[in-house]
N, C-alpha and C positions, 0 to 999 in steps of 0.2 A: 536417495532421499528417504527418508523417513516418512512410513506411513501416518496420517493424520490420528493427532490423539486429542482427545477431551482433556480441558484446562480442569484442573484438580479444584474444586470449591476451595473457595477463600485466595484464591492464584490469579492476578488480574494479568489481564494482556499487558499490561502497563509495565508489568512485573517483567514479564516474559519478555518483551522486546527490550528491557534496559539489561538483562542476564545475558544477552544477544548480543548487543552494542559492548558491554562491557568484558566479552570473554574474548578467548585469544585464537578461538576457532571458526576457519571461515564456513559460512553462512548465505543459504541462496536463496532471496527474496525474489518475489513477484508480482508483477502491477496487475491490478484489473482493471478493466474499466466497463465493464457489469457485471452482474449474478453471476451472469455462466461463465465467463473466466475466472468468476472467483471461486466458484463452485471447482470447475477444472485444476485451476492451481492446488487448493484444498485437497483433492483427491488426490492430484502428483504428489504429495506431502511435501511441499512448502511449508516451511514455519513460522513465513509472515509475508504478507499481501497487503499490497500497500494500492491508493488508486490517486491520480495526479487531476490537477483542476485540468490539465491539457488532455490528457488522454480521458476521459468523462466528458469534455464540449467535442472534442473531436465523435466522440460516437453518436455525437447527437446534431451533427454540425453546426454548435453556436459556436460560434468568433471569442476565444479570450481576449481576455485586455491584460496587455504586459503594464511593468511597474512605469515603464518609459513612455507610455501613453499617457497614463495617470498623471504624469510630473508635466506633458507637457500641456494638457488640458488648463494644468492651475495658473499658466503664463499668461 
């Protein structure tokens, strides 16, 4: 992995992650789901850190709500 590097001004993550999706080399991402694994991942030089609605309530133990809850609420 590659040591973590500052985004060059004018260079949006936006940027960065579509150079990522779009190039033909693979790429190893990683979820955080707080500061300090995101901190962690950052320092292992991960190139993008991503954190999911499940893994973010699971650290906090609230309960998500799947889309198939939702749909069946409106019955």
């Amino acid at each position: 992995m590659n040591a973590p590097t500052q985004i060059p001004v004018g260079y949006s993550r936006t940027l960065r992650l579509r150079e990522m999706l779009q190039s033909n080399r693979l790429e190893f991402l990683m979820e955080a789901h707080n500061g300090i694994s995101a901190r962690i991942a950052r320092e292992a030089g991960f190139k993008s850190i991503w954190g999911s609605g499940l893994s973010i309530s699971a650290q906090f133990g609230v309960r998500t709500t799947t889309r198939r809850e939702l749909d069946a609420g409106r019955r």
